[in-house]
LONUGU-746083 format. One record per atom (N, C-alpha, C): x, y, z. Coordinates in steps of 0.2 Angstrom, whole numbers, padded with zeros to 4 digits, always signed. Last residue first. Layout:
<atoms>
XYZ;...
</atoms>
This chain:
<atoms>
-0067-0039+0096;-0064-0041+0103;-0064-0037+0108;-0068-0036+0082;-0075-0037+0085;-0074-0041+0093;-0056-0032+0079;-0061-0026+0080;-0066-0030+0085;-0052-0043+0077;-0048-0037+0081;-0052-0033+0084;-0058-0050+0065;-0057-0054+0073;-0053-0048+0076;-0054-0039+0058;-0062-0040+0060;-0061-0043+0066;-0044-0042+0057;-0046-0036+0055;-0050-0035+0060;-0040-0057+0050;-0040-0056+0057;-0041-0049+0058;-0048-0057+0041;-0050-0060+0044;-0049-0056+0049;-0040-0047+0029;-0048-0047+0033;-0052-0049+0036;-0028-0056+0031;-0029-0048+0033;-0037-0045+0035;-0035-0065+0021;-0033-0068+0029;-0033-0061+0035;-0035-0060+0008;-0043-0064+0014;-0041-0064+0022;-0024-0058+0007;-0029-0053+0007;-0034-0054+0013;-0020-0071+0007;-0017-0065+0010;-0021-0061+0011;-0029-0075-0003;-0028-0079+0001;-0025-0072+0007;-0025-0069-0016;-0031-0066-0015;-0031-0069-0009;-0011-0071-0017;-0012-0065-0015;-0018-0064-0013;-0014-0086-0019;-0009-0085-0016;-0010-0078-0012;-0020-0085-0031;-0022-0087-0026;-0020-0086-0022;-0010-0080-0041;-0018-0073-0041;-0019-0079-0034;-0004-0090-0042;+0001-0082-0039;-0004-0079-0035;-0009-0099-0047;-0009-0101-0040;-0005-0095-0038;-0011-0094-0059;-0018-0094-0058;-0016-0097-0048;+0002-0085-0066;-0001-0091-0064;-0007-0090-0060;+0000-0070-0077;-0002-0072-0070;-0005-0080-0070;+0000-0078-0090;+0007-0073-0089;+0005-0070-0082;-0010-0085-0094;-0003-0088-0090;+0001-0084-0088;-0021-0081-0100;-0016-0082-0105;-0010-0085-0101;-0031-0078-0088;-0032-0084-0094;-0026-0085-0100;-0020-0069-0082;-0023-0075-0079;-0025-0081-0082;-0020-0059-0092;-0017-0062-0088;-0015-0067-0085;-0036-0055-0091;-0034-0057-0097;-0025-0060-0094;-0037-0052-0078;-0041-0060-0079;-0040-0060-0087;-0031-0040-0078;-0029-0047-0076;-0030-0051-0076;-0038-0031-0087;-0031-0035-0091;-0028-0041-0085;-0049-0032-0081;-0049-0035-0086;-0044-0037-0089;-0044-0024-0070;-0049-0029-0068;-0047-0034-0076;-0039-0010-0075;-0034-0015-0071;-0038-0023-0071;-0052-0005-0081;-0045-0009-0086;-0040-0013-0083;-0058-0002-0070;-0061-0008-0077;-0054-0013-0081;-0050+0006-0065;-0054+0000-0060;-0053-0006-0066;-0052+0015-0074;-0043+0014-0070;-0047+0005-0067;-0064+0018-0075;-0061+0018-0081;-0054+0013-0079;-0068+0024-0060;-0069+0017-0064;-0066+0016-0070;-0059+0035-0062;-0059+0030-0057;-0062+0023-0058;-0049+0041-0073;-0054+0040-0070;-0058+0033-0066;-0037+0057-0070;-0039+0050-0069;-0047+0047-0067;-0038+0068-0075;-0037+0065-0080;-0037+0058-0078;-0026+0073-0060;-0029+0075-0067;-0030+0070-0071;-0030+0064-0046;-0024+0066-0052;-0030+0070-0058;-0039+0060-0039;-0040+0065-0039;-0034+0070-0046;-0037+0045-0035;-0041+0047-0041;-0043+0055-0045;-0021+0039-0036;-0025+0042-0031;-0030+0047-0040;-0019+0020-0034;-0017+0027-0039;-0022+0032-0034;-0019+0005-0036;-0021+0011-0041;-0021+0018-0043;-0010-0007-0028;-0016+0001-0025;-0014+0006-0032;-0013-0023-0024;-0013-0017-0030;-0016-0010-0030;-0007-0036-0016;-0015-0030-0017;-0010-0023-0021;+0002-0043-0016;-0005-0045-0017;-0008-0041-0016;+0016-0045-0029;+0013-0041-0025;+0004-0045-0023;+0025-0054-0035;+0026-0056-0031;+0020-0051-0026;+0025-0051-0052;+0033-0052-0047;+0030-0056-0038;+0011-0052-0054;+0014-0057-0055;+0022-0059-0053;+0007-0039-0049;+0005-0047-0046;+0009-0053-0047;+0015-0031-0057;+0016-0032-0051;+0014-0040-0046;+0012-0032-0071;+0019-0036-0067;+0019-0037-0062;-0002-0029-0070;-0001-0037-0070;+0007-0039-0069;+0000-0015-0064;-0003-0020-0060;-0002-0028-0063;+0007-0011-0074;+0010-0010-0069;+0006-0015-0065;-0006-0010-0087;+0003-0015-0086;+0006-0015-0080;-0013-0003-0079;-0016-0010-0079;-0008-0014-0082;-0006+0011-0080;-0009+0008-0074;-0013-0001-0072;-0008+0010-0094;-0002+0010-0091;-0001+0008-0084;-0023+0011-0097;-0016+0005-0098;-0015+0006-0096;-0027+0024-0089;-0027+0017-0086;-0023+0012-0090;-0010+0035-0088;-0017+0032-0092;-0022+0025-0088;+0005+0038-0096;+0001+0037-0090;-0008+0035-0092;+0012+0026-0105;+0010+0034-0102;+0006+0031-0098;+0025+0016-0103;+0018+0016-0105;+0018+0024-0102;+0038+0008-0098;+0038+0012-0105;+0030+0012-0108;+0040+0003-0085;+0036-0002-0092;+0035+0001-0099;+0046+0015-0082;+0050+0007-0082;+0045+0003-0088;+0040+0026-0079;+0043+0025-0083;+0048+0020-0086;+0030+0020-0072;+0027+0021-0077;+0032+0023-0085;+0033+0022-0061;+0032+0015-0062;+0033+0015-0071;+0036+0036-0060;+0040+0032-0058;+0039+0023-0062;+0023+0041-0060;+0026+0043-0067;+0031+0036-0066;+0010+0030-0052;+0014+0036-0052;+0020+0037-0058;-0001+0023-0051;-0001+0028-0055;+0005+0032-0057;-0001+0014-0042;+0003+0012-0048;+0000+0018-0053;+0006+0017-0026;+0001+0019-0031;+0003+0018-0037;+0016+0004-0019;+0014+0009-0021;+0007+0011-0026;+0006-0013-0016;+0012-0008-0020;+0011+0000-0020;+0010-0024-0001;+0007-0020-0006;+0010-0016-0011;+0008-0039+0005;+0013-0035+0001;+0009-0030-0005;+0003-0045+0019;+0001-0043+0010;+0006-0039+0010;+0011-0056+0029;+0008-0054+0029;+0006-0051+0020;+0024-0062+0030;+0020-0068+0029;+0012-0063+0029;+0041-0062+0030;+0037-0057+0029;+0031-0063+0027;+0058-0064+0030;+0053-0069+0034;+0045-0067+0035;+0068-0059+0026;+0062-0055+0029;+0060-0059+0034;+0071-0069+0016;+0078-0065+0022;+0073-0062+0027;+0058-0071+0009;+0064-0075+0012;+0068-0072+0017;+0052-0058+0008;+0046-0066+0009;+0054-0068+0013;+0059-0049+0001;+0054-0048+0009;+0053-0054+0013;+0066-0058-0007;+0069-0054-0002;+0065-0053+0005;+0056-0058-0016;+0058-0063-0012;+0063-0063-0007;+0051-0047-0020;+0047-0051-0016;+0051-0055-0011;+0065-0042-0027;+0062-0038-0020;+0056-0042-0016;+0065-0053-0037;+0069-0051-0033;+0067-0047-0026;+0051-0050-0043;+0051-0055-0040;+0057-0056-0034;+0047-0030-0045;+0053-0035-0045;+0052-0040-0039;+0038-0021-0044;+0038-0025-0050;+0045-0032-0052;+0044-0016-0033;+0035-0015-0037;+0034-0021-0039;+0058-0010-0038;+0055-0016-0030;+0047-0017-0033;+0061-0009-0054;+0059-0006-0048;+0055-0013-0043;+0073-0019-0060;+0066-0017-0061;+0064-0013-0052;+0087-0023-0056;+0085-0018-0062;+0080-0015-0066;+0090-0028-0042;+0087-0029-0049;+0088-0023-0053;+0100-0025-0032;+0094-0033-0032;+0092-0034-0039;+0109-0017-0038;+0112-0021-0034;+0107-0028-0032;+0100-0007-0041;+0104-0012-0045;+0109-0018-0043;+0084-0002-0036;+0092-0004-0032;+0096-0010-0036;+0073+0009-0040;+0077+0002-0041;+0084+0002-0037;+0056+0009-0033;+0063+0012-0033;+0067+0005-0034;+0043+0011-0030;+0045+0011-0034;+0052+0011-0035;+0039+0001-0015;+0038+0006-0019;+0044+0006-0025;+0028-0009-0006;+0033-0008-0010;+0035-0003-0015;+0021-0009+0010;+0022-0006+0005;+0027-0007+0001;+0017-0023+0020;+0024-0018+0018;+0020-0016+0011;+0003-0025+0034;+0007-0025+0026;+0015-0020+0025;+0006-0028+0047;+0001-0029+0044;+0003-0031+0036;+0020-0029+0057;+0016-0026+0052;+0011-0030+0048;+0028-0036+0069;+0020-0037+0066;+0013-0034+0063;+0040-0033+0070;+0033-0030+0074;+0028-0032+0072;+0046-0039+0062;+0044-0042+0068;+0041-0039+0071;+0044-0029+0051;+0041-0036+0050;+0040-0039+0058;+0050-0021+0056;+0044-0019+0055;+0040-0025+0055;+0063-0025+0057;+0060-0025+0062;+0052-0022+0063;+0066-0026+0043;+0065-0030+0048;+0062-0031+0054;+0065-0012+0039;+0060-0015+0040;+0059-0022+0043;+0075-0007+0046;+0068-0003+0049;+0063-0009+0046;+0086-0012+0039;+0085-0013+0044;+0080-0011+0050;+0086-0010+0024;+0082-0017+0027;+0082-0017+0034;+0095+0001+0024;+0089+0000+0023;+0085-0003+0024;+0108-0006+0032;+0104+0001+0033;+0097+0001+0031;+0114-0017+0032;+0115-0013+0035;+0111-0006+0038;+0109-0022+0017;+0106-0024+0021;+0108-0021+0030;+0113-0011+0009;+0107-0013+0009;+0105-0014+0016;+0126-0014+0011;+0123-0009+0012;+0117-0006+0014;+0128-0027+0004;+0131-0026+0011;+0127-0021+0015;+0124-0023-0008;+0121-0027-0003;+0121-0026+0004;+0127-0006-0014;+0129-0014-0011;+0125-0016-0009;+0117+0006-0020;+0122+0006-0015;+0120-0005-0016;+0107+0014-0028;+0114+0012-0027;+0119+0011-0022;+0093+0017-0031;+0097+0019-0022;+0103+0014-0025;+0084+0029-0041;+0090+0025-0041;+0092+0024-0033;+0067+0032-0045;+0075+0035-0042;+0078+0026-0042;+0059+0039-0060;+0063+0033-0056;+0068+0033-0052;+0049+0053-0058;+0053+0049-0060;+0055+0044-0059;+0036+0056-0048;+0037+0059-0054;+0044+0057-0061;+0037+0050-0039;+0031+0051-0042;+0029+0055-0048;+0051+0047-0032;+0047+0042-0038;+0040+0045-0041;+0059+0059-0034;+0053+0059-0033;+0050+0053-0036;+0077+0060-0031;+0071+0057-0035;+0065+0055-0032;+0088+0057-0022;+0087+0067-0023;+0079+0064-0029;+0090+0043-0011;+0088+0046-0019;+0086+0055-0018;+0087+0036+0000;+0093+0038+0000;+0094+0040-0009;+0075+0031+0005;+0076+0037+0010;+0085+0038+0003;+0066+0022+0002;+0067+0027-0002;+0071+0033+0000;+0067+0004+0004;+0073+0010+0004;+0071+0013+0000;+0062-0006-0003;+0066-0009+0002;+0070-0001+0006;+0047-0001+0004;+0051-0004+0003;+0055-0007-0002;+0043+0013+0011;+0044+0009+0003;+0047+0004+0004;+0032+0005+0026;+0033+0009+0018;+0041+0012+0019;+0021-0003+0032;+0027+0000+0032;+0030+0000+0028;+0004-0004+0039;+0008-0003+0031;+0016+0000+0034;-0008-0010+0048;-0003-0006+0047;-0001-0006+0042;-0026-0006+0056;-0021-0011+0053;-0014-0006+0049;-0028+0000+0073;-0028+0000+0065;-0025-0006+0062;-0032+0000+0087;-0037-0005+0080;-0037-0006+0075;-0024+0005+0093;-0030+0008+0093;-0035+0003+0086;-0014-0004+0095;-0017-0004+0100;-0024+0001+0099;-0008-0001+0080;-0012-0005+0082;-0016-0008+0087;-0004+0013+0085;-0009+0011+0077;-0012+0004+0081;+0009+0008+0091;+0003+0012+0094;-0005+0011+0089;+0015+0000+0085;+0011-0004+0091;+0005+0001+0094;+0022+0010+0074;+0014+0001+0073;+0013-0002+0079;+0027+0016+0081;+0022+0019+0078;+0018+0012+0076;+0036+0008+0087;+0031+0011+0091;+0028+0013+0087;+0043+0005+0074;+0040-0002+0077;+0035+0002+0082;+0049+0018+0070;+0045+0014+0066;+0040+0009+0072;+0058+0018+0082;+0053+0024+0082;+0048+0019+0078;+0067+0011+0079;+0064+0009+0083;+0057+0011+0086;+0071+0011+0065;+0066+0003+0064;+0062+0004+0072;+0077+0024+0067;+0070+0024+0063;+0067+0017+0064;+0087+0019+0076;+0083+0026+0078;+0077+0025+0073;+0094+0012+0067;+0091+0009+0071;+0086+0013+0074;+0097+0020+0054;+0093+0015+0055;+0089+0011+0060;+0096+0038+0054;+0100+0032+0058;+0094+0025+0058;+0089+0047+0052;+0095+0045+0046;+0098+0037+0048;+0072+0049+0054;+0078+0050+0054;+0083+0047+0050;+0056+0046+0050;+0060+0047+0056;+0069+0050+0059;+0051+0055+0035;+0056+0049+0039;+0061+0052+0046;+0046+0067+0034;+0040+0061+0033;+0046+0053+0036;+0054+0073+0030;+0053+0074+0036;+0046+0070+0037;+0062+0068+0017;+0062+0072+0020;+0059+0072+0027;+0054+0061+0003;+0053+0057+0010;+0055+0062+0016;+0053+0070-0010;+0047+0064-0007;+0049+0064-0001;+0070+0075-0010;+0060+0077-0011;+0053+0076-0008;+0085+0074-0003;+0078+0072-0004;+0070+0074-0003;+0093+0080+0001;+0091+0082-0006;+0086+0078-0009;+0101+0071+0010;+0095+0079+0011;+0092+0083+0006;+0100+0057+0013;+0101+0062+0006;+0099+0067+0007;+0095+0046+0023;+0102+0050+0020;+0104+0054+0015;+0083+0040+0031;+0084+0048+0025;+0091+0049+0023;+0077+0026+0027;+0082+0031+0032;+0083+0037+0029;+0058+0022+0029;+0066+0024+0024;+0069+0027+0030;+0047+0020+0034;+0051+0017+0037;+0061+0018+0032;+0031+0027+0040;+0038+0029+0034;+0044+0024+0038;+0019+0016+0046;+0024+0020+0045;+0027+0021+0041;+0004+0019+0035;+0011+0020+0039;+0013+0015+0045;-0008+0017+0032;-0002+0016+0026;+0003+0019+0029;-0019+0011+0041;-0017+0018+0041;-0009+0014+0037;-0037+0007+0040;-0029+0005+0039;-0026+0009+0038;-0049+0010+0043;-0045+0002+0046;-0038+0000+0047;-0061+0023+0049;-0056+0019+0044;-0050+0013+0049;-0072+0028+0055;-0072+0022+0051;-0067+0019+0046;-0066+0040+0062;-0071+0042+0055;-0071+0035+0050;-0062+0034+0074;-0070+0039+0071;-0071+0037+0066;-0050+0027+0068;-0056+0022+0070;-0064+0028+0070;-0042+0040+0066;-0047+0036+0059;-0050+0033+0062;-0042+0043+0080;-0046+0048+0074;-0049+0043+0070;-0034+0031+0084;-0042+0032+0087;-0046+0036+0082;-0022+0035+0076;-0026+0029+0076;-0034+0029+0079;-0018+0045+0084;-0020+0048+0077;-0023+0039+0072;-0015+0040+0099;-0021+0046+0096;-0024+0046+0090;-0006+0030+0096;-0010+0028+0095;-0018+0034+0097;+0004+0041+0088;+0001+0036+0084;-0005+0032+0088;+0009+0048+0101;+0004+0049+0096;+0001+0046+0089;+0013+0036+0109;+0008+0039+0110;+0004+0042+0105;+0023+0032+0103;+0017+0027+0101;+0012+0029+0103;+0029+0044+0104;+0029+0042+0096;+0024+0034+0096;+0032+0042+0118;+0027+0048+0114;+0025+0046+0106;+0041+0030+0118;+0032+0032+0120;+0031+0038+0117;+0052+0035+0112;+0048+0032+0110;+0041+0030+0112;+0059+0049+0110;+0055+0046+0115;+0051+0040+0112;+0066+0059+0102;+0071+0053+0104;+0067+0050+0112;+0064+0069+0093;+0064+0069+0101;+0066+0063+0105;+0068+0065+0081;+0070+0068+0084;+0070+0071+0092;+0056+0057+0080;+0062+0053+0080;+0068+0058+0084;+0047+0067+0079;+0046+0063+0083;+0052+0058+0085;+0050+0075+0068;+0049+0078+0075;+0049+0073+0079;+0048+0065+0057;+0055+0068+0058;+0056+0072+0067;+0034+0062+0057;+0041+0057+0060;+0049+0061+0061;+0024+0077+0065;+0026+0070+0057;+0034+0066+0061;+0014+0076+0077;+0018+0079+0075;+0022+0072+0069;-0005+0081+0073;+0000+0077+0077;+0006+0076+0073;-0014+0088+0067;-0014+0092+0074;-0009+0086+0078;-0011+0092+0048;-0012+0087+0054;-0011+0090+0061;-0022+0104+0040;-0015+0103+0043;-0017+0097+0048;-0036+0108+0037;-0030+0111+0042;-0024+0107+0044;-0038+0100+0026;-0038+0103+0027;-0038+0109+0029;-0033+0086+0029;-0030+0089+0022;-0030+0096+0024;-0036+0077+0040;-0036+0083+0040;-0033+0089+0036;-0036+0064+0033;-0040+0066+0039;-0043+0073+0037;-0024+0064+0027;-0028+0064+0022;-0035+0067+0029;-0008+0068+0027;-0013+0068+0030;-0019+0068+0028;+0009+0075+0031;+0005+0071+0026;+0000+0066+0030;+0019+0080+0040;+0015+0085+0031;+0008+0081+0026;+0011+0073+0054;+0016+0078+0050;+0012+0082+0043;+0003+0060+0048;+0005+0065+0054;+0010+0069+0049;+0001+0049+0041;+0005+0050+0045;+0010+0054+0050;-0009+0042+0032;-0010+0045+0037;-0004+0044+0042;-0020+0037+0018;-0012+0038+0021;-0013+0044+0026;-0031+0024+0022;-0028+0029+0020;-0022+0032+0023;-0044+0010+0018;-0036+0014+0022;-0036+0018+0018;-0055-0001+0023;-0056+0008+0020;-0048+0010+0024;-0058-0016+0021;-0053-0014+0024;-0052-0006+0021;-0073-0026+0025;-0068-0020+0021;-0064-0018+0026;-0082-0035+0032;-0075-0037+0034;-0071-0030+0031;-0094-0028+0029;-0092-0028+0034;-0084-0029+0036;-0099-0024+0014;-0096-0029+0016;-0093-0028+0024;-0110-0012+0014;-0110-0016+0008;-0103-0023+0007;-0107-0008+0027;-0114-0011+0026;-0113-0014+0020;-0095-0002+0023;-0095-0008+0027;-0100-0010+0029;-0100+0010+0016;-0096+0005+0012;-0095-0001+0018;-0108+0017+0024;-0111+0014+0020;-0105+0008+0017;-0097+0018+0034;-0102+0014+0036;-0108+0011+0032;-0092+0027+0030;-0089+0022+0030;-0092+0016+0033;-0098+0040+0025;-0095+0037+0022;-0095+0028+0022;-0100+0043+0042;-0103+0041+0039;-0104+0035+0032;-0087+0046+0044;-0090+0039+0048;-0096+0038+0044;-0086+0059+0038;-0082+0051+0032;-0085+0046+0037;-0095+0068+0031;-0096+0066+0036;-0094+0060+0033;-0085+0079+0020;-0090+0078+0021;-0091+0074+0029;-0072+0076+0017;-0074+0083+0015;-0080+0083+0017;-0067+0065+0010;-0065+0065+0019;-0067+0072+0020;-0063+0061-0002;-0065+0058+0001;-0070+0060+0008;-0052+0069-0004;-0058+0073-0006;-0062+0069-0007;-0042+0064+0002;-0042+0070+0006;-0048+0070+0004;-0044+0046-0001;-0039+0052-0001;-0044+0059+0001;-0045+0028+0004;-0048+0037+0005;-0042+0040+0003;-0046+0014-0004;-0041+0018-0001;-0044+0027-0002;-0050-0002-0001;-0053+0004-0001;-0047+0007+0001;-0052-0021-0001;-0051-0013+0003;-0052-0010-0003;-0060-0032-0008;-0060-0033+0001;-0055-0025+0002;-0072-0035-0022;-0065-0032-0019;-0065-0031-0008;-0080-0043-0025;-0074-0048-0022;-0070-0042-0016;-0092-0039-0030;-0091-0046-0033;-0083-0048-0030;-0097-0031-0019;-0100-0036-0021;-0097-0044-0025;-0086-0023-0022;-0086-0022-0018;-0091-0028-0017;-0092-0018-0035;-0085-0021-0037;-0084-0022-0030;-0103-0011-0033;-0104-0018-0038;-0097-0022-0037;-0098-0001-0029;-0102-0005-0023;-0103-0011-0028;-0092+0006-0039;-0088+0003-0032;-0091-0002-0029;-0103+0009-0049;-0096+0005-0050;-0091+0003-0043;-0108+0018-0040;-0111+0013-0041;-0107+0007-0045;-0099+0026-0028;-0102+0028-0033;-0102+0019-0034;-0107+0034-0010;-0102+0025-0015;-0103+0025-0021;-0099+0050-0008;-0105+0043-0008;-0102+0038-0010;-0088+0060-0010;-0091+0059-0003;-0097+0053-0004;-0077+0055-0023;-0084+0060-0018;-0084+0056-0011;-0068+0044-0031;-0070+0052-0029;-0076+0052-0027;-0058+0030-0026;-0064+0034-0030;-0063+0043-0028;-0046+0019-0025;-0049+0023-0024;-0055+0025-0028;-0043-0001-0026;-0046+0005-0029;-0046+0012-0025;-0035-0012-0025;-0033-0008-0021;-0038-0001-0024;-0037-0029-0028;-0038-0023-0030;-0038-0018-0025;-0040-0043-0025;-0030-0041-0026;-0029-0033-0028;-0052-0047-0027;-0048-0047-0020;-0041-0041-0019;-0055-0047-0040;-0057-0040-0038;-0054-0040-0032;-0049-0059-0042;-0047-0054-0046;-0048-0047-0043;-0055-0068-0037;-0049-0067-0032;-0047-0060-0035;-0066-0066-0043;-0067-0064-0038;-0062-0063-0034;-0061-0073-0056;-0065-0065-0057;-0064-0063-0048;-0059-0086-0050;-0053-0081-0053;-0057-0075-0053;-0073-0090-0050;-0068-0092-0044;-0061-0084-0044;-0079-0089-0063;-0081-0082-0057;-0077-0084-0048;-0072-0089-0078;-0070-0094-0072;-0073-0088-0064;-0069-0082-0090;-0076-0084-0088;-0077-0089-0079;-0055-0083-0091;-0058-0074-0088;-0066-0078-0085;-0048-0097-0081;-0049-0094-0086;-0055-0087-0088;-0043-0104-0072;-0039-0098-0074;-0041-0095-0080;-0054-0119-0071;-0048-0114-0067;-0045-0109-0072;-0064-0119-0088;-0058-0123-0080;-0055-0117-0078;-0082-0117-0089;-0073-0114-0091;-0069-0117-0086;-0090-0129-0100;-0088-0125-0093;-0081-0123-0093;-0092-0140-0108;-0092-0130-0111;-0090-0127-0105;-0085-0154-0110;-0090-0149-0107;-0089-0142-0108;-0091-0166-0123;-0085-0161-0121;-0089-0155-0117;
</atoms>
């Protein structure tokens, strides 16, 4: 009888490697700390910079982590306005969505996406986690406010789509965020669970209609974000098969479905876990398992998060996961495939 381990199982280094594929890590400092670059060798394909990253000389940075795999994909949230990781800083020097939608130009709005695209290509980055693609109708809204183009659907899917054609004429790769709808909750998914109640009908009227046309602009990834709509599921979009198959189906979405940062309290109070790396490693293996292919962990500069400790434990409870069945071994493929493909064509972009 043979001792080798078959498909799906932790000691399987086919699985362990799609495992690192589907990981969305950050770190802290300005160098590669040495738990990155090993987890960068055994699979992982991105990277996610926050402000105290980018405090130093970040082309540099980026150059070491693309010397340690070439194809990497180093993204960060970058969308102008209030929210900016480049130029934490002093403030972003290109105007946020609300300004832009409100000028009601849509070349300008591709114009300064594809300026704030060239930046990150300086400083070595690939993928910019925009655009905000929510409607705002709640002015009581916390999180998304002036970070979203405006209230009107169409006015946002169209400013939205110029913002990803501009990004990507400068050679970034894109993200359009939250999906399905953050814009209509007075809730901070980052600090609780917001509710968007409303119909279907409604949904698909208004919500879904920046992102479909996101999709057909040929967004690179859709972000998933924490938010329930009881009217799809009862689990936040994250962590809801329902929200996948929405995107994938009616969608017709064929690029990574990513997930909000699974750090944040919102996720955290669904699975009924504290905050912490478990809590953050139960949120990643529902996530994979509804339907997400890369799993972004959170920003490491939170109090009390530690960045390999957060890495270790998502890594481990998914090839635990994976050899118990509760991730099909053809899900984890599926999304590390996606991944791979994103980093093919990245590269086939740049290297043209």
């Amino acid at each position: 009888m043979s001792t080798m381990a078959g498909p799906g199982t932790r000691s399987d280094p086919q699985v362990a490697r799609m495992v690192h594929t589907v990981i969305l890590p950050g770190f802290r400092g300005t160098t590669v700390p040495t738990w990155l670059a090993r987890a960068i060798e055994k699979g992982v394909g991105a990277v996610l910079y926050f402000a105290g990253n980018l405090t130093a000389d970040p082309a540099h940075l980026s150059d070491r982590l693309h010397g340690l795999r070439p194809d990497l994909l180093i993204a960060s949230d970058e969308e102008g306005g209030t929210v900016t990781r480049l130029h934490a800083g002093t403030g972003s020097p290109y105007p946020g969505h609300k300004e832009l939608g409100a000028g009601g130009d849509t070349r300008r709005t591709r114009e300064v996406a594809h300026a704030m695209g060239r930046d990150l290509r300086a400083a070595g980055i690939d993928a910019a986690l925009a655009p905000v693609m929510d409607v705002n109708v709640d002015s009581a809204n916390p999180v998304i406010g002036p970070r979203a183009f405006g209230d009107d659907p169409v006015l946002v899917a169209e400013h939205g789509t110029a913002f990803i054609t501009g990004l990507r004429a400068a050679g970034l790769a894109t993200a359009a965020k939250h999906f399905p709808g953050h814009g209509d909750t007075s809730v901070d998914s980052h600090v609780a669970l917001p509710i968007v109640d409303v119909d279907m009908v409604t949904l698909h009227q208004r919500e879904l209609v920046p992102f479909a046309a996101a999709v057909a602009a040929d967004a690179d990834m859709v972000l998933a974000g924490h938010i329930v709509v009881p009217a799809l599921d009862d689990a936040p979009a994250s962590v809801s098969p329902r929200a996948y198959a929405l995107l994938r189906g009616e969608l017709g979405f064929r690029g990574v479905a990513v997930t909000d940062a699974l750090d944040m309290r919102g996720l955290a109070r669904h699975t009924g876990a504290k905050t912490g790396p478990a809590a953050i490693a139960r949120g990643a293996v529902a996530a994979l398992a509804a339907g997400a292919d890369l799993l972004c962990l959170g920003n490491p500069y939170t109090a009390g998060h530690d960045d390999s400790a957060v890495f270790g434990a998502v890594r481990d409870r998914l090839l635990e996961a994976v050899s118990s069945g509760t991730v099909p071994v053809g899900r984890l493929a599926e999304a590390a495939e996606r991944v791979d493909r994103l980093l093919t064509r990245h590269k086939r972009t740049l290297d043209q």
